[in-house]
N, C-alpha and C positions, 0 to 999 in steps of 0.2 A: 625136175619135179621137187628135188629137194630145198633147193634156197627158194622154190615160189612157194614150198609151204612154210619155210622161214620166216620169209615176207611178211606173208596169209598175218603169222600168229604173232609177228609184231604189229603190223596194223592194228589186227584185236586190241595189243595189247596199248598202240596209244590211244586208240579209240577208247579205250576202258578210262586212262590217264585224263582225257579230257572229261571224261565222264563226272568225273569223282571232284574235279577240279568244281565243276559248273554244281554239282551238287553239293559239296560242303557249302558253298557261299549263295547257293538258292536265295532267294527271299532279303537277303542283307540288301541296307540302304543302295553299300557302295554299287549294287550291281546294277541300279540307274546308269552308271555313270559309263558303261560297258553302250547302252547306246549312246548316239551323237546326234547331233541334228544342229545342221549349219544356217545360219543368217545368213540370207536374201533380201533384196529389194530391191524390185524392179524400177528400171528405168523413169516406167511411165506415171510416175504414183505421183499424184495432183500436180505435177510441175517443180517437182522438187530439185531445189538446189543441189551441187554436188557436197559442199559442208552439212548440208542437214539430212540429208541419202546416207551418208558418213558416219554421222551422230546416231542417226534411226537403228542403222547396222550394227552400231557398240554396241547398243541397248537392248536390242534382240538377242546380239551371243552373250552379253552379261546374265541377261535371264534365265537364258538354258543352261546359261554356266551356274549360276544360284539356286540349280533344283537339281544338279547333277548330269545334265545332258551337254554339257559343254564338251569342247576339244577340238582337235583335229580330227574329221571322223575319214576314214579311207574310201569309204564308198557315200557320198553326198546327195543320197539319196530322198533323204529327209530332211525337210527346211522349216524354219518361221521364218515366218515373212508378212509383211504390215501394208496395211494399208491407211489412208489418214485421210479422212472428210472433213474441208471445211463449212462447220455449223452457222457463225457468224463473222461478222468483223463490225469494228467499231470503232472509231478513232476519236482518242481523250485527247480534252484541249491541252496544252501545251502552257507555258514553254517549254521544251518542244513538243508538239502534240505528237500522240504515240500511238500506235494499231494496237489494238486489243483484238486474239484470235480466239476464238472457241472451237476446239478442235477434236472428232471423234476418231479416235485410234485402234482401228481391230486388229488383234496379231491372228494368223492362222499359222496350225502345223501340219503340214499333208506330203504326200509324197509329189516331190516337185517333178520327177520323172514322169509318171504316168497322170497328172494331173488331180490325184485324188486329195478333197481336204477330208484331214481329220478331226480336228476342234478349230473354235476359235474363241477367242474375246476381245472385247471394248472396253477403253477405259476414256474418260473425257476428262480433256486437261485443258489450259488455258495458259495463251503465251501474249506479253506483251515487248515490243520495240519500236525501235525508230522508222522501221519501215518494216513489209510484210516479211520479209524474208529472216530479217533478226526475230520478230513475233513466234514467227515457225519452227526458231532455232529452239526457243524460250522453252515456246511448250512441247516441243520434244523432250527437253529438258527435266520436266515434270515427271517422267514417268522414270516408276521408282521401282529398278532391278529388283529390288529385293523384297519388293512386296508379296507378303505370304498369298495374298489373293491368285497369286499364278500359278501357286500349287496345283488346284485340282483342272487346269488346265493343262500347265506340261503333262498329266499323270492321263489324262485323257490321250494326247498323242502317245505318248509313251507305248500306252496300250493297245492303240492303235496299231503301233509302230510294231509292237510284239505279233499283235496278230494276225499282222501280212505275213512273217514270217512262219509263221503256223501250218498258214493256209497255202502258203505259197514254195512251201518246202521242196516238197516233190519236182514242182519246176525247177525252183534254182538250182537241185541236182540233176537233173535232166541236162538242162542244158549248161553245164559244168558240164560231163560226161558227153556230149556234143561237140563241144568244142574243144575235149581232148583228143578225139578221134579226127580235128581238124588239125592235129601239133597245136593248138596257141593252149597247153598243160599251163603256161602262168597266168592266162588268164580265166583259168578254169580253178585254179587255186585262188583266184585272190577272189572272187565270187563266193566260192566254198569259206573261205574263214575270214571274208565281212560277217556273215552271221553271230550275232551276239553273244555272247553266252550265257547274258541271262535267258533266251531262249532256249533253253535245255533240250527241248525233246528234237528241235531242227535241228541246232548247235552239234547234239551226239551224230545226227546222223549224216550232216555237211563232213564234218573232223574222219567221220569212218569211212563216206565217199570221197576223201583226199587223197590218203593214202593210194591205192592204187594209181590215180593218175600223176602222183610226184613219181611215184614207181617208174609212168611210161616216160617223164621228162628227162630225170637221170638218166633211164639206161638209150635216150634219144642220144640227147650230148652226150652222155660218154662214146659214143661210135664217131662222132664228129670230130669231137675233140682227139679221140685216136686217131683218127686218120688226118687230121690236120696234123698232129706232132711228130706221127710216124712219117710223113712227105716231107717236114721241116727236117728231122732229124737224116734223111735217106738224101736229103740233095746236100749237105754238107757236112759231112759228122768230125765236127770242130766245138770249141769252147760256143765259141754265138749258138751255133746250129743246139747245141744242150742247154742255153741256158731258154732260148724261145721255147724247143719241147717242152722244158721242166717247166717253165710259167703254165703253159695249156695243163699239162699232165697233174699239178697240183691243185687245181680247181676241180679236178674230177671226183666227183660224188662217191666214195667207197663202197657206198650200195649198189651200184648199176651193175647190170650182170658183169660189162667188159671190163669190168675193175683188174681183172688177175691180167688182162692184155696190157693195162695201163702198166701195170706193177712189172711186167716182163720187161715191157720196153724201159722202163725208168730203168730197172737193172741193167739192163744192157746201156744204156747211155751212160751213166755211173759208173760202171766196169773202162767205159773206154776214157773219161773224162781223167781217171786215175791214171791211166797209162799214157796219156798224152799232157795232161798239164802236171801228176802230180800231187794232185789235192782231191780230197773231196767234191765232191757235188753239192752243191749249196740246195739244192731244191729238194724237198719232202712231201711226199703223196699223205695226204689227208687218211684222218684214223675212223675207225666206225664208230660212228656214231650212236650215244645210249638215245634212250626215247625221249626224253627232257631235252637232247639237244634237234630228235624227230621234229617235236612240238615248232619247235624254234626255226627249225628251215622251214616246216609248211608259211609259218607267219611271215617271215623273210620275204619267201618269193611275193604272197601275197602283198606285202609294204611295198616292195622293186616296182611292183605291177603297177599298184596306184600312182606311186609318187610318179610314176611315165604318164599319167594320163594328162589330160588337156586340162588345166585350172578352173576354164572357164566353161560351163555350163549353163545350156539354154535351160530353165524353166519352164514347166506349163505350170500357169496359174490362174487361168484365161477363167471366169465361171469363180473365182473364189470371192468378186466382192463385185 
């Protein structure tokens, strides 16, 4: 009862930590940039070339990159993504005669997951070359990342983007909490702190439902990992047989309850590693961790989690144009 009220009132306390974090910098510019939203472009968009698929792509993540929503986002959730009508064509005489494209470009930002759009806009630009496919290039080419005109559209998803998170709180700790009680604890983390933190009021309360279930994860693995090092250690107790324990044994979380089994058994390997080779024991069990370095493992596992997922995601964007 006592280290789970230990527990208890360091969660409090980094749940306080995250707190304080998201509301000093409330409101500031840089906390756009806290969301992401990644560039897409479907396959099927008028028949587009893979060079001008390519082009359209830069140009989308440059944009979100030029209002602050750029990066690598962990959970890709959120996309622009374009679409491109062509208005006219026309071909100038020559030599060499040249296609002239007129061409309407709508970006949208919606949730590429569930199908929902959030804003969109048109810009019409005008591409000429040698044949249609350079034209296309051209006037892809035209559209100007950095046009302030995109502002109050990224600012439209953006807010969008916040107020699914709003609205949709209660579920994504729901089912975190779900699927800790299934063991998959890292993919129950990385759910919990995708949340932004310029979303504050979800953000505190994602960060305060972590803690507990990083709780059930450690003190999972560490029973594993004891009883894989204690059976390494029991079928040969030699230099090999100490040096495989100690790899397992120093990965062990310092917080999980069986941490003092971890620490007995390393003692004892270390006690006999001395009387048979002589030397110290090369391997060191992990120190406790302050709440600054808490912060840092929940984000951790969360990044392990993503960066294992699959690159390539199907979009629905079926209804946006």
């Amino acid at each position: 009862m006592k280290n789970k009220n230990i527990f208890l009132t360091l969660s409090a306390i980094v749940a306080l930590g995250f707190g304080a974090v998201a509301q000093n910098t409330a409101g500031k510019s840089e906390d756009a940039g806290r969301l992401t939203i990644a560039a897409y472009v479907p396959q099927q968009v008028d028949k587009m070339s893979d060079a001008a698929r390519n082009m359209l792509t830069n140009k989308l993540s440059q944009i979100v990159s030029a209002n602050g929503l750029g990066g690598s986002a962990l959970n890709e959730r959120f996309i622009i993504t374009a679409n491109i009508v062509t208005m006219s064509k026309d071909i100038v005489a020559g030599p060499p005669p040249m296609t002239a494209l007129n061409l309407d470009i709508t970006l949208y930002i919606g949730d590429g997951i569930d199908g929902t759009k959030f804003a969109s806009k048109t810009v019409s630009v005008k591409g000429v070359g040698t044949n249609d496919t350079k034209a296309y290039i051209e006037g892809i080419k035209m559209i100007k990342t950095n046009d302030p005109a995109y502002a109050a559209f990224i600012e439209e998803g953006k807010n969008k983007i916040m107020k699914y998170y709003n609205t949709k709180c209660d579920f994504i700790i729901k089912e975190a909490q779900s699927l800790a009680t299934q063991n998959q604890q890292d993919e129950a983390i990385y759910k919990l702190t995708s949340v932004p933190d310029v979303c504050k009021e979800c953000f505190d309360k994602c960060i305060a439902a972590v803690a507990p279930i990083y709780k059930q994860k450690i003190d999972r693995e560490c029973k594993l990992k004891l009883a894989e090092a204690t059976n390494l250690w029991n079928a040969n107790q030699d230099v090999n047989a100490a040096n495989s324990a100690g790899e397992i044994l120093s990965s062990v979380d310092p917080g999980a309850a069986c941490f003092k089994d971890v620490q007995a058994l390393a003692g004892k390997i270390s006690k006999r590693v001395q009387e048979i080779d002589k030397r110290e024991w090369n391997y060191k069990l992990k120190e406790q961790q302050q709440t600054s370095e808490m912060i840092k493992a929940y984000r951790d596992v969360g990044v392990a989690y993503g960066n294992g997922q699959p690159k390539s995601v199907t979009y629905n964007v079926s209804g946006w144009w």
